[in-house]
C-alpha positions as CSV (number, residue, x, y, z in Angstrom):
1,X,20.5,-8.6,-24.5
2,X,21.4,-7.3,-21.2
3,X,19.3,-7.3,-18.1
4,X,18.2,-3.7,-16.8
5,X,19.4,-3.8,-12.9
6,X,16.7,-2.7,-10.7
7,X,18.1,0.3,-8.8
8,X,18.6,-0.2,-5.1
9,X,16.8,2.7,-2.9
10,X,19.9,4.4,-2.0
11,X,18.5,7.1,0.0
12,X,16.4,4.7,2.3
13,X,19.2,2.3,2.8
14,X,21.4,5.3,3.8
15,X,18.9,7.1,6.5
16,X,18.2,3.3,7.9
17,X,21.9,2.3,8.4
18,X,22.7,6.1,9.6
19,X,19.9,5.4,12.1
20,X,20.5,1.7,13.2
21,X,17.2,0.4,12.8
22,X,17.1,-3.2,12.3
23,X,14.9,-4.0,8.9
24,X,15.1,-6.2,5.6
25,X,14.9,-5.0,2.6
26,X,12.6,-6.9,0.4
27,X,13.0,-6.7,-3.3
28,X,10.0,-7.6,-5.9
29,X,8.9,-6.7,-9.0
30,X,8.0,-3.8,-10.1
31,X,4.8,-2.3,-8.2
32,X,2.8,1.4,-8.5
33,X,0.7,0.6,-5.5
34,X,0.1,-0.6,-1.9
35,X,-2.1,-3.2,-3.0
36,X,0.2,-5.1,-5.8
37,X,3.2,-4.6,-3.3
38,X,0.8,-6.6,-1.0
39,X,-0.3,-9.3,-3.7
40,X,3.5,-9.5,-5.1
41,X,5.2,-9.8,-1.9
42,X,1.9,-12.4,-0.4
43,X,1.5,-10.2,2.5
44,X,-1.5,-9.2,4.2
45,X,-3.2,-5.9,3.1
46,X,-3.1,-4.8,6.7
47,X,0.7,-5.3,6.8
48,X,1.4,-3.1,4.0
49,X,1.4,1.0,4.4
50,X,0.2,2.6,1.7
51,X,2.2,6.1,1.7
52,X,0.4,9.2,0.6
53,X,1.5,12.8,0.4
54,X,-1.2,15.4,1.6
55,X,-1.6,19.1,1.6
56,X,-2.7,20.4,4.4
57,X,-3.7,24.3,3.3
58,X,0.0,25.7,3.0
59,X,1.8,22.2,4.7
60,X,2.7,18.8,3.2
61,X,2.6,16.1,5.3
62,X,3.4,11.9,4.5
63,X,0.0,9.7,5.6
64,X,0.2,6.2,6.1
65,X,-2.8,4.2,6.4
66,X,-3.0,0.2,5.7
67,X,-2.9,-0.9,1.5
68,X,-7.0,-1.8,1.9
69,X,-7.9,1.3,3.0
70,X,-8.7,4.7,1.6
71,X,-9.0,8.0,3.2
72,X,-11.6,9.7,5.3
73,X,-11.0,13.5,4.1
74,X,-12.9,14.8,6.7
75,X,-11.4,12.2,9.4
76,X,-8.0,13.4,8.6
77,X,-8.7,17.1,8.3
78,X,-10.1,16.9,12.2
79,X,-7.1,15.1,13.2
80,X,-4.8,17.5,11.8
81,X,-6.4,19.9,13.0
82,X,-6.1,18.8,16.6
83,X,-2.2,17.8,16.0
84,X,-2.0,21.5,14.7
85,X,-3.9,23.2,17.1
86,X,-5.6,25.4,14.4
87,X,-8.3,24.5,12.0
88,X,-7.6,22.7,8.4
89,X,-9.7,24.8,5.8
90,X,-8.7,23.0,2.6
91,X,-6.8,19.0,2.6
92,X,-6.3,17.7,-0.7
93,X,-4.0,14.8,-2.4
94,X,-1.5,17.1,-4.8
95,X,-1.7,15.7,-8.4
96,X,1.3,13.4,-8.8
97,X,3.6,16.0,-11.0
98,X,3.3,18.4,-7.9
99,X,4.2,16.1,-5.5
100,X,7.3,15.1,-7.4
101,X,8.3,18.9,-7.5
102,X,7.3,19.1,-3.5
103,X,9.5,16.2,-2.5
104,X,12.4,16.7,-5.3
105,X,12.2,13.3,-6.9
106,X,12.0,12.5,-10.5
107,X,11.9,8.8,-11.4
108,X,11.8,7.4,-8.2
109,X,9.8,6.4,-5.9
110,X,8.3,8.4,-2.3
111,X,9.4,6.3,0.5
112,X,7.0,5.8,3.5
113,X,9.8,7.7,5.5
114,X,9.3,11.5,6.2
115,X,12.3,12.4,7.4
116,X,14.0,12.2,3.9
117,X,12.0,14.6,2.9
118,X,11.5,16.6,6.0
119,X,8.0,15.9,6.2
120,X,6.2,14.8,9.5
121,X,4.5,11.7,9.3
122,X,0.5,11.1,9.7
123,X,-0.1,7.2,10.6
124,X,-3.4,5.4,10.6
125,X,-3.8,3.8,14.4
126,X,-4.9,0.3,12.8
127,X,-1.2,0.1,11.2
128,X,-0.2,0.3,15.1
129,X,-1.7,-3.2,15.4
130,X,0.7,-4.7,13.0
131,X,4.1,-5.8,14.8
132,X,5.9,-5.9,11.6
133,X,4.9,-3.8,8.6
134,X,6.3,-3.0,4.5
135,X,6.5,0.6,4.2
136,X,7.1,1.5,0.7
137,X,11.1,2.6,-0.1
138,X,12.3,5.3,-2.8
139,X,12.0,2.3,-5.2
140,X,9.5,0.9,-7.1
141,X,11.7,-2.7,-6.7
142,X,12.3,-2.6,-3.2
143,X,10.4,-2.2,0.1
144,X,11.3,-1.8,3.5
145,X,10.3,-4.6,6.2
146,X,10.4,-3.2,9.7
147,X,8.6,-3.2,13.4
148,X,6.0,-0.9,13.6
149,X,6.8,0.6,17.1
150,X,10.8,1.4,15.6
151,X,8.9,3.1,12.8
152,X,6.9,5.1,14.9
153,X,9.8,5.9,17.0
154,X,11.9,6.5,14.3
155,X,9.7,9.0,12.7
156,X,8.6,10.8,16.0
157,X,5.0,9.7,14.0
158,X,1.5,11.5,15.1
159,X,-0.9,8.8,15.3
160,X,-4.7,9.1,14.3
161,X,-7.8,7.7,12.7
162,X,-8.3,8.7,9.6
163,X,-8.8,5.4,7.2
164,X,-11.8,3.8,6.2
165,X,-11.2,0.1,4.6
166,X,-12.5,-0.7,1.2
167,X,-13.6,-3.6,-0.6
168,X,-10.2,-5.5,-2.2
169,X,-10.6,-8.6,-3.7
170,X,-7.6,-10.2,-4.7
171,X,-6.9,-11.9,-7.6
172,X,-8.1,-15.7,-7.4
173,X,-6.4,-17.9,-9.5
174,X,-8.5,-20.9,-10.0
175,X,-8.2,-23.7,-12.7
176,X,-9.9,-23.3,-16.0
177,X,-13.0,-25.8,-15.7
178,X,-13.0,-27.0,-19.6
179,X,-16.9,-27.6,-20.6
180,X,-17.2,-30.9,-21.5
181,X,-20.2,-31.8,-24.2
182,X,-23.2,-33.7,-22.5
183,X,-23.7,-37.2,-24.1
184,X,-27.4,-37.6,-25.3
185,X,-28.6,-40.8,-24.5
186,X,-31.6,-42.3,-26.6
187,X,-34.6,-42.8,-24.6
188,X,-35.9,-46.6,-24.9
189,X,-39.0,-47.0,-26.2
190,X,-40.7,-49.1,-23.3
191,X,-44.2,-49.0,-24.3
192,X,-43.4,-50.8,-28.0
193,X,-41.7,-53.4,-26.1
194,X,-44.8,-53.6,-23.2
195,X,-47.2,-54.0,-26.2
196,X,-45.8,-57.0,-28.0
């Protein structure tokens, strides 16, 4: 039986070597989400971006807050609105077969990186914190390891803060106590030998 390759995020590798940016690309098992990328790659949920695509009324835009973290609607929709200098009526996360059509991919995966689709790029301030982060790549095998600041630069990125951090418990794996069956032990019978 023959072993299914993982494919290599061509587009990423392409716009990173065009650009000269030093990074590593990390490959890993398959992973949907910030979180397992974190757990898989035994990384630090703050050292992970977790890459969202948001509408913005008629405007898309690429959000990157830190794997733990979730979004502040309401956060975000003020800081757009600043960065826009007009004010956000309606922000909403696009339902995954729109975003697809919006940033012309079909089995792959959206990379942290804007540019390929000609998106500006949103970033969370905490991730700014990070020297190195993992921004996801357009592959659901492969992830991109990089300084933060040649990110930023990189993306000409507006930052913000926009995330609020949630509960995320990773997965513990402890031994299996086995239960081990209590011995009864017979009580002696002190006062029969006392009376004799």
């Amino acid at each position: 039986m023959a072993i299914k390759k993982r494919k290599l995020p061509v587009k990423t590798i392409k716009y990173l070597d065009k650009a000269g940016i030093k990074h590593e690309l990390l490959e890993h098992k398959t992973v949907y989400t910030a979180i397992d990328a974190a757990i898989t790659m035994k990384k630090q949920f703050d050292q992970v971006a977790k890459a969202l695509l948001v509408k913005a009324d008629k405007d898309y835009y690429i959000v990157l807050l830190p794997a733990d973290h979730n979004l502040d609607m309401a956060k975000l929709k003020s800081a757009l609105s600043k960065t826009q200098s007009k004010e956000i009526k309606v922000i909403k996360i696009p339902a995954e077969k729109m975003a697809r059509e919006v940033l012309k991919i079909k089995n792959d995966a959206m990379a942290a990186f804007g540019s390929l689709y000609k998106l500006p790029v949103l970033m969370e301030k905490r991730l700014e914190k990070v020297k190195k982060a993992v921004f996801s790549s357009d592959s659901y095998n492969h992830s991109v390891e990089m300084a933060v600041k040649d990110f930023i630069k990189l993306e000409e990125v507006i930052l913000a803060s926009f995330a609020v951090k949630k509960k995320v418990m990773a997965p513990q794996h402890k031994p299996v106590k086995k239960k081990v069956a209590k011995k009864k032990t017979a009580k002696k019978k002190v006062a029969k030998k006392l009376r004799s």
